[in-house]
Backbone bond lengths (Angstrom), bond angles and torsions (degrees), N, CA, C in turn:
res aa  C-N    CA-C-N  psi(-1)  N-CA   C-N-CA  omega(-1)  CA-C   N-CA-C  phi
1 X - - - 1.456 - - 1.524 109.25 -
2 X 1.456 116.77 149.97 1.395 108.89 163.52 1.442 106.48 -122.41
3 X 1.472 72.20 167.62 2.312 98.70 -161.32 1.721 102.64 -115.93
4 X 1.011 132.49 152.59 1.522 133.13 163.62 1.573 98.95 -111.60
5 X 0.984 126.12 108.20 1.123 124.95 131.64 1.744 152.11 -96.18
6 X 1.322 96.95 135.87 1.502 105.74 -163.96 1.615 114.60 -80.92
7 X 1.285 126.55 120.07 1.475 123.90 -172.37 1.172 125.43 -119.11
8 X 0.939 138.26 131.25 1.624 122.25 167.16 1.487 107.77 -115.75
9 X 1.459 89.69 128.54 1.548 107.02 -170.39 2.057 110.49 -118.15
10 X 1.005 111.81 149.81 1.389 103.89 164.31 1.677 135.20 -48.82
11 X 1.389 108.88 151.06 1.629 89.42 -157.71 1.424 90.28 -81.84
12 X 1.266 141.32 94.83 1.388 125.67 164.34 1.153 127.54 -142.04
13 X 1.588 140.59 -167.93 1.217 121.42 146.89 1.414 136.49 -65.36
14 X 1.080 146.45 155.82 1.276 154.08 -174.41 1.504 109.87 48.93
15 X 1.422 121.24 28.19 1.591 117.69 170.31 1.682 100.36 -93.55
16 X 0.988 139.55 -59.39 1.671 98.38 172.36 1.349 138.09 -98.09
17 X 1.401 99.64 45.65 1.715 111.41 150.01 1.286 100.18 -93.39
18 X 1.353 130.01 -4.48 1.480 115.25 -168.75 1.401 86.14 -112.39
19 X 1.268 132.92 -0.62 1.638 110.30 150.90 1.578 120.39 -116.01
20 X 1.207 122.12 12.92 1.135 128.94 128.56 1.522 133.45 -55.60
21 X 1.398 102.48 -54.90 1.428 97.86 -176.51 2.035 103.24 -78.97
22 X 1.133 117.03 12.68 2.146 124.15 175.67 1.618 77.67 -96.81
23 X 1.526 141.85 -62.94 1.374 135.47 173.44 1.225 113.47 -22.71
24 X 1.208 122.83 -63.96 1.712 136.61 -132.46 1.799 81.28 -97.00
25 X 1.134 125.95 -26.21 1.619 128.87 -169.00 1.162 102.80 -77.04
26 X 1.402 118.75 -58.65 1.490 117.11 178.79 1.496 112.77 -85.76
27 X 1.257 124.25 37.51 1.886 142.42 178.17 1.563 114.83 26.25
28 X 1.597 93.69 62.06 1.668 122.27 177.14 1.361 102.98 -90.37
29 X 1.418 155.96 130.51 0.910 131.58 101.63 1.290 161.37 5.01
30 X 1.083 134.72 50.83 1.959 123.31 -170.93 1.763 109.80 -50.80
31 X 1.123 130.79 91.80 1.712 127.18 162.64 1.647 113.38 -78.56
32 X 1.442 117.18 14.30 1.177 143.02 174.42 1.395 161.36 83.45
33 X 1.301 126.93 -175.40 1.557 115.91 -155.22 1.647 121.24 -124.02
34 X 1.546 97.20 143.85 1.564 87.38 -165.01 2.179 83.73 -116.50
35 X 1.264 96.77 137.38 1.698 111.93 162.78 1.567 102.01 -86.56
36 X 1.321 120.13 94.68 1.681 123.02 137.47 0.876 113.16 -39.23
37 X 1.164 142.76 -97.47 1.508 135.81 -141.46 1.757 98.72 -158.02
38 X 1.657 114.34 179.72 1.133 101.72 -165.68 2.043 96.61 -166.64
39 X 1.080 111.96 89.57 1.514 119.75 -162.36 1.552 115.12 -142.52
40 X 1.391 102.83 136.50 1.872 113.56 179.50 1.727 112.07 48.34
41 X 1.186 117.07 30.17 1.187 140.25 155.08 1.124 118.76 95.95
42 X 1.612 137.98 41.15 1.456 143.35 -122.98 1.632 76.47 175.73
43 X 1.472 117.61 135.61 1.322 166.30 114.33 1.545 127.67 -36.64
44 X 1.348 140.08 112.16 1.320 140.59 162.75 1.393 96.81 -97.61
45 X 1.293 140.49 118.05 1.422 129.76 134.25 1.253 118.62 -117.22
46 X 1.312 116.45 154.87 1.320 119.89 145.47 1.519 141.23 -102.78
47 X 1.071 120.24 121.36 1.529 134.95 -161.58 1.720 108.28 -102.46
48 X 1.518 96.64 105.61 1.929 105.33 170.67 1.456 95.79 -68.47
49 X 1.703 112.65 131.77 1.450 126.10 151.16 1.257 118.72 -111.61
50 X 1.438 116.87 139.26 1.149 119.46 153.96 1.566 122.17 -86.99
51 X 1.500 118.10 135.32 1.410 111.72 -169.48 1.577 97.18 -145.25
52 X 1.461 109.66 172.45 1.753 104.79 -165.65 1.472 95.04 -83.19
53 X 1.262 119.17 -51.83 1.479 128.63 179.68 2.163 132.36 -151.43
54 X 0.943 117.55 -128.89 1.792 88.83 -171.80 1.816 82.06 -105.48
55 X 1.270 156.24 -16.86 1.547 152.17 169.66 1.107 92.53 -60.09
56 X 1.548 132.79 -58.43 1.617 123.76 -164.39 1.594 119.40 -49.57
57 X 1.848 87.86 -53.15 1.474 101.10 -172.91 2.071 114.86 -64.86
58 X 1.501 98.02 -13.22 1.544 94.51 -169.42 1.697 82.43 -80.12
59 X 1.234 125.18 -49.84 1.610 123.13 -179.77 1.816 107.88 -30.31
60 X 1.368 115.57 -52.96 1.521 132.11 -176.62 2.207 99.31 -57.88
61 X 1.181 100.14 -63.37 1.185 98.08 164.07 1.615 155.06 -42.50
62 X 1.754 85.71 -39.80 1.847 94.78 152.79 0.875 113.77 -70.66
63 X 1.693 118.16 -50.11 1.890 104.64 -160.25 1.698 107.74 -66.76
64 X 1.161 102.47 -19.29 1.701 104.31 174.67 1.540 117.47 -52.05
65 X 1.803 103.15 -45.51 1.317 116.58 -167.85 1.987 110.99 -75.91
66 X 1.288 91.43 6.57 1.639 104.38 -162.71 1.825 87.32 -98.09
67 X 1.858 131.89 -51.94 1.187 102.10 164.45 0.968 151.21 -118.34
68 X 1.524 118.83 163.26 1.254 161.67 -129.93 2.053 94.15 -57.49
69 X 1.160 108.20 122.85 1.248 103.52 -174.05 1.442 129.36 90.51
70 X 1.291 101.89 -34.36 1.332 112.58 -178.61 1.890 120.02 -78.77
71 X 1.444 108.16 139.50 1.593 98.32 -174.45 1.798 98.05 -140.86
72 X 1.085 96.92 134.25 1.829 108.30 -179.03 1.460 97.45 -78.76
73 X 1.472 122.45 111.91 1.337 134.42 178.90 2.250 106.99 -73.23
74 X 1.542 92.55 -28.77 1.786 80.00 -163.68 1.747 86.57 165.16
75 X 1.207 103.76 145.14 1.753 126.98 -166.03 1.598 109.34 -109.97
76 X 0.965 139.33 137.61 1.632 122.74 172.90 1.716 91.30 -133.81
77 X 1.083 102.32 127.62 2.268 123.33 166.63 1.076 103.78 -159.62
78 X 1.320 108.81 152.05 1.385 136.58 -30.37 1.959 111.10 -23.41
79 X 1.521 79.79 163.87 1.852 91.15 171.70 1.226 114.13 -60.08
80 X 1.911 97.33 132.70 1.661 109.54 157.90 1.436 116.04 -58.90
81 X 0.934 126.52 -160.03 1.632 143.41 167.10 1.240 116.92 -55.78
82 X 1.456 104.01 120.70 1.800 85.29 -169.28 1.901 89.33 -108.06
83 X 0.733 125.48 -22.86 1.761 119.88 177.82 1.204 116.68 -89.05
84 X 1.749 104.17 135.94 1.514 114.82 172.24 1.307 118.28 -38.08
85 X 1.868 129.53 144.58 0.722 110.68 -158.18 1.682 159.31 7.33
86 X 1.235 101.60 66.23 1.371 117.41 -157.25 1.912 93.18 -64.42
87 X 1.243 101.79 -48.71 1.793 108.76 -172.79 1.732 103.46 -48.68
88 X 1.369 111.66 -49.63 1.372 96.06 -163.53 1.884 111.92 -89.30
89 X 1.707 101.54 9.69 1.678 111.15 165.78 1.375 113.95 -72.21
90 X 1.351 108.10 -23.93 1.503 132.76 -163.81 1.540 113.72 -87.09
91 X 1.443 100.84 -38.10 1.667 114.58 165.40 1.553 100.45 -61.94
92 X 1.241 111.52 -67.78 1.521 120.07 -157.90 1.725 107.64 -46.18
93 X 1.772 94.62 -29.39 1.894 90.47 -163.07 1.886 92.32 -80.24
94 X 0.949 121.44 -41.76 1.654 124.26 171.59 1.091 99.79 -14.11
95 X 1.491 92.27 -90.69 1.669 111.31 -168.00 1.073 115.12 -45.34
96 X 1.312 121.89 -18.03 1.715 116.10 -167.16 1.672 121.99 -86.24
97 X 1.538 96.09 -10.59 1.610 125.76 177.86 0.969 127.55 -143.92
98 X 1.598 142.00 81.37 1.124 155.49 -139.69 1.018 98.30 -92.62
99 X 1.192 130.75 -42.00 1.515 149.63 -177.02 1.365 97.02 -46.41
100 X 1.178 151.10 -58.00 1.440 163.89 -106.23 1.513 106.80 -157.10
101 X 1.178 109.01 -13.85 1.802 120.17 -163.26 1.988 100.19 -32.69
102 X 1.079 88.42 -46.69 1.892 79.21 -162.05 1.116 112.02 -71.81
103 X 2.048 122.84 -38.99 1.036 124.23 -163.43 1.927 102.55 -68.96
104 X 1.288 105.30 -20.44 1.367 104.53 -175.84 1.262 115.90 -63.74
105 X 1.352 109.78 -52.15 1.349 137.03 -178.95 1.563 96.61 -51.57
106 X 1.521 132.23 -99.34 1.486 100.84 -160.79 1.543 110.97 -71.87
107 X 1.399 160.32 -6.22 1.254 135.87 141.66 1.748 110.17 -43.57
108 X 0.884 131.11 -82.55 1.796 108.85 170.40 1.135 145.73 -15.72
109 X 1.267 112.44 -29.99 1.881 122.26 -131.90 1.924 77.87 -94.30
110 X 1.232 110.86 -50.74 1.892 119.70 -176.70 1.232 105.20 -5.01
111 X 1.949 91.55 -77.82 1.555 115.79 -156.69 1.931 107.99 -75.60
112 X 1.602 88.70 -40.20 1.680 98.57 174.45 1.350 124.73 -53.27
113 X 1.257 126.36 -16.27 1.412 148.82 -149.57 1.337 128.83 -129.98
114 X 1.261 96.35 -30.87 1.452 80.27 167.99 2.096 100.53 100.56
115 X 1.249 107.82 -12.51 1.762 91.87 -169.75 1.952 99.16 -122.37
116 X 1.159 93.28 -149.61 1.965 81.15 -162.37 1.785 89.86 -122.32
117 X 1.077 131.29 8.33 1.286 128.82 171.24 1.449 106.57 170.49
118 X 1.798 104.79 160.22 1.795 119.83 -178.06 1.159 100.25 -143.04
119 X 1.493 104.32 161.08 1.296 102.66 175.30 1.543 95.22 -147.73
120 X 1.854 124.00 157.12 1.411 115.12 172.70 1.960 102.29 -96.96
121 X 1.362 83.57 147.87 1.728 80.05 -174.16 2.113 96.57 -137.24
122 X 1.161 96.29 161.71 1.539 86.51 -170.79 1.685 109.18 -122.90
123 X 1.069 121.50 141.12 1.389 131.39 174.98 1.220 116.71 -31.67
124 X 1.542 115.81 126.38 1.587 107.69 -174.37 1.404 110.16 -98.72
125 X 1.332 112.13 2.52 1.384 98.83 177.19 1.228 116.91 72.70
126 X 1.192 135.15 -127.38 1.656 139.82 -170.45 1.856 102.41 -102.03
127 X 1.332 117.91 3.80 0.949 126.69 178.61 1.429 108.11 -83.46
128 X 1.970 102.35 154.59 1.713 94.27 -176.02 1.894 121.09 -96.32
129 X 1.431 102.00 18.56 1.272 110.71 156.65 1.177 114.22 -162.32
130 X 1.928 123.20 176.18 1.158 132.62 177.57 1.210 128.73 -102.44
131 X 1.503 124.95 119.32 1.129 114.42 -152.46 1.600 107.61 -101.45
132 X 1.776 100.56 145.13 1.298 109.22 -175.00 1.357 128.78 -70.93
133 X 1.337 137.29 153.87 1.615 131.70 -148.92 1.546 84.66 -134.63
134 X 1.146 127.79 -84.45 0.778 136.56 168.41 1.482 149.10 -104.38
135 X 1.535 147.30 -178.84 1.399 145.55 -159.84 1.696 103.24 -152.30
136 X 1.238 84.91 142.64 1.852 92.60 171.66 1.244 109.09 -120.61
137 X 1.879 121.59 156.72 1.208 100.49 -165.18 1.469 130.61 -60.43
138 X 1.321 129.94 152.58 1.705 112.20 168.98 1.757 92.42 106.20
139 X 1.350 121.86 -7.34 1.498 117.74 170.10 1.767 103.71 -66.22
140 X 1.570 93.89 159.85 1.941 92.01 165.82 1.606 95.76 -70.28
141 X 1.153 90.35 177.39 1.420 120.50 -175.62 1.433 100.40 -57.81
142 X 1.827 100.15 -81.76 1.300 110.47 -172.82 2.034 100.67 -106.67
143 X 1.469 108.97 138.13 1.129 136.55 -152.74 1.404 115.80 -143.39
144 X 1.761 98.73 95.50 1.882 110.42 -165.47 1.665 102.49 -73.83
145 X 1.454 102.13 134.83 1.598 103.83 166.46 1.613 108.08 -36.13
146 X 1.340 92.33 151.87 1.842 113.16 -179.20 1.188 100.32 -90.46
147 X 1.514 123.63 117.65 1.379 150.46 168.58 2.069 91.03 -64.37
148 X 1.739 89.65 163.47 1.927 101.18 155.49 1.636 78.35 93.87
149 X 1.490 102.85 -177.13 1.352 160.25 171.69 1.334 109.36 -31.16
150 X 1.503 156.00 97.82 1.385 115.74 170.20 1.783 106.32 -75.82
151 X 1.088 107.15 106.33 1.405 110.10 150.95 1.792 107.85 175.13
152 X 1.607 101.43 -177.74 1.323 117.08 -136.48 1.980 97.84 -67.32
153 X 1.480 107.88 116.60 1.857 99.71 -155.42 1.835 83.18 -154.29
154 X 1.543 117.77 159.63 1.292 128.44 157.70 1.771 100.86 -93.92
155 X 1.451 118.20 153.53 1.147 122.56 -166.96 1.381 110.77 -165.42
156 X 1.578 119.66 111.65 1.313 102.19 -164.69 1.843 104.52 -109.31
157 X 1.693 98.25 145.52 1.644 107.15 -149.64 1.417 112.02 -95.84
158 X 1.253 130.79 151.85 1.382 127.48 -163.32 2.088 97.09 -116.08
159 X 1.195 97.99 104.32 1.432 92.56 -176.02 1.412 115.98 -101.41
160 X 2.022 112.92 140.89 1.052 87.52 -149.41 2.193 121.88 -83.54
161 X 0.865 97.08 48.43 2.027 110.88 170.45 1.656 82.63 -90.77
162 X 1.260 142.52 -35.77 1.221 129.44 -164.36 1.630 122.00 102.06
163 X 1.539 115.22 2.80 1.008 127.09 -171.21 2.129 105.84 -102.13
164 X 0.830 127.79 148.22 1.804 130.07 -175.62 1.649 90.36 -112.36
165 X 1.559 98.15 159.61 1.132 146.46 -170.09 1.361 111.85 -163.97
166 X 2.359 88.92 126.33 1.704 84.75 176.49 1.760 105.68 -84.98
167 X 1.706 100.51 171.23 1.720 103.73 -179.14 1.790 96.58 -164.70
168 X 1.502 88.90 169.03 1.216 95.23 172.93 1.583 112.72 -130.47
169 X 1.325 126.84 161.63 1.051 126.03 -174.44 1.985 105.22 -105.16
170 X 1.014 118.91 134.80 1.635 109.34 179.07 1.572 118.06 -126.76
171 X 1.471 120.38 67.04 1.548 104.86 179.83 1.698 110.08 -13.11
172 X 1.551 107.19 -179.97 1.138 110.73 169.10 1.452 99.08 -149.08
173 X 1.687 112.86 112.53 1.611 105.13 -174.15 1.328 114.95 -54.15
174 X 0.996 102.34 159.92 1.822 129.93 174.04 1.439 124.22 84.30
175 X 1.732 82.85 -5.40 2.061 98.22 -165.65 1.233 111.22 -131.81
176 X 1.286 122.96 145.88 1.395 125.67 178.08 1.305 113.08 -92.65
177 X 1.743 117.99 72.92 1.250 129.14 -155.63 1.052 103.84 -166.20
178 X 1.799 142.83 143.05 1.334 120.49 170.99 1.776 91.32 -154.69
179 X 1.613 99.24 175.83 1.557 100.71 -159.04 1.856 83.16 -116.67
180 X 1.295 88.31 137.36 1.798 106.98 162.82 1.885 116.81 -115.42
181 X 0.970 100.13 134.15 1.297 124.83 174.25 1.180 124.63 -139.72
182 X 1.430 110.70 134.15 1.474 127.40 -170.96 1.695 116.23 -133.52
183 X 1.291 123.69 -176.47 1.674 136.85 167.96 1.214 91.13 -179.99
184 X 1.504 99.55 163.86 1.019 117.00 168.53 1.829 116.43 -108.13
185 X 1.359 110.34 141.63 1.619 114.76 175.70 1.264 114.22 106.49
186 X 1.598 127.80 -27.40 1.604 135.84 -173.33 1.780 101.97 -135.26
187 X 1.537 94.34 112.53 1.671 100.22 167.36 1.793 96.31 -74.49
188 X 1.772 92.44 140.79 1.309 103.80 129.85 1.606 136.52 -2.88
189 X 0.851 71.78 112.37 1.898 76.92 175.78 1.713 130.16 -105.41
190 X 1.342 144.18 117.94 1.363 139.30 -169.28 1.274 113.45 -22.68
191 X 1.666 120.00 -44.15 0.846 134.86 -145.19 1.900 100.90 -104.66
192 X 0.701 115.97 -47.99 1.910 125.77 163.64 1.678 95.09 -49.97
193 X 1.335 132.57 -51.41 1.347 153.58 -154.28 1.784 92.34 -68.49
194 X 1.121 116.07 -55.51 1.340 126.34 -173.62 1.571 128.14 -62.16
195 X 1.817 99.35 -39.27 1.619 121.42 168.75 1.411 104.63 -71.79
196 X 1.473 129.44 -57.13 0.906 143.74 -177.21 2.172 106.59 -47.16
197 X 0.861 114.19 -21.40 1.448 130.53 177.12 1.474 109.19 -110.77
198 X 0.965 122.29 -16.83 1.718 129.35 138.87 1.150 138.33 -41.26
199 X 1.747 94.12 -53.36 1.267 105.00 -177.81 1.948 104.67 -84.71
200 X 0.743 107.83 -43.85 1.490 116.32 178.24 1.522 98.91 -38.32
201 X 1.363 120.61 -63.97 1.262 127.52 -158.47 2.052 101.27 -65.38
202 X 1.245 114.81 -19.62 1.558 105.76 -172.55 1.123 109.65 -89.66
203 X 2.081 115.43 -29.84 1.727 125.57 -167.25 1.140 107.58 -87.07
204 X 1.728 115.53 -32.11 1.767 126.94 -156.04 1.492 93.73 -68.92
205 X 1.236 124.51 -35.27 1.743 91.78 172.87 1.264 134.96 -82.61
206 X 1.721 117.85 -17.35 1.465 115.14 175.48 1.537 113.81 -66.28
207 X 1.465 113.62 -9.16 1.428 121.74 -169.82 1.488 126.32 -102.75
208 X 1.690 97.11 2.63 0.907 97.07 160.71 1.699 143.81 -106.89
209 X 1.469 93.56 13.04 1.416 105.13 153.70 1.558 122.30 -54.76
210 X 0.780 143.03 152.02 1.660 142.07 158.01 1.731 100.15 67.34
211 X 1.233 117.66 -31.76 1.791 108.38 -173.11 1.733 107.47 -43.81
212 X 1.366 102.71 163.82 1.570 103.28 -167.59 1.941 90.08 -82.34
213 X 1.589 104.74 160.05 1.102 119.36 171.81 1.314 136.01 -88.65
């Protein structure tokens, strides 16, 4: 299985070989690493592991907590995305069926994305939430309209078992419709936040043929 984990490491040289090589100790895999951001001398990355199962990966997790400097920001399992550009495979299948455009969109978005379920929800307008249209698999059951702002924001969700999940909310230009995505264990990131409004901006107009008004 693979794990994302989120790290913050010192901004320097040889600080994540030294959590690579806490990986390689407890016989993790790295299938690889994304640099978030990089400010006041501190590192965000996130590091794909491969691990046998969730005991292995807690093994990957101590030896992490062993160096010096290093701090585990947030865990994401099931597996993120394991294929190159998975997001812009996800554009391509949209567009490729207009007919279907939305249902594609949150059945995709899971594996494409990086989070553990989406759902399309539509602009409430002057209303005090957004109501949900649809679910992809791995949603809760039952799923309260999205309170706040409609527009492009991280937002973390109160589900009702009583347990939270971070998510983001993503208008979708041209349409009065937008895509939510959530997981549990790893907020949103500025930088996920930004693609994620990328993608909106290339799909939100084929979708707005036929979307409700």
């Amino acid at each position: 299985m693979l794990a994302r984990i989120r790290v913050r490491v010192p901004d320097r040289p040889g600080s994540l070989g030294r959590v690579a090589s806490a990986i390689g100790t407890a016989s993790g895999d790295i299938a690889g690493v994304e640099v978030l951001d990089s400010e006041a001398g501190q590192a965000l990355d996130d590091v794909v592991v491969r691990v046998r199962d969730t005991p292995h990966l807690q093994r990957v997790l101590d030896a992490l907590a062993l160096v010096p400097g290093v701090s585990v920001e947030g865990v994401h399992s099931p597996e993120p995305p394991s294929a190159a550009h998975a997001d812009l495979q996800l554009v391509a299948q949209v567009l490729a069926r207009p007919a279907r455009a939305l249902q594609t969109l949150v059945d995709g978005a899971p594996a494409a994305l990086g989070v553990d379920w989406a759902a399309i929800v539509q602009d409430p307008g002057d209303g005090p939430v957004a109501p949900v249209l649809s679910l992809s698999t791995g949603a809760p059951e039952r799923l309260p309209g999205v309170p706040g702002a409609f527009r492009l924001r991280p937002l973390t969700l109160e589900l009702p078992d009583g347990s939270t999940q971070q998510a983001a909310l993503v208008p979708l230009d041209g349409c009065p419709l937008g895509l939510l995505v959530a997981r549990a264990g790893l907020a949103v990131h500025t930088s996920e936040l930004w693609r994620l409004g990328q993608l909106a901006a290339v799909v939100g107009p084929s979708l707005a043929v036929g979307s409700p008004a």
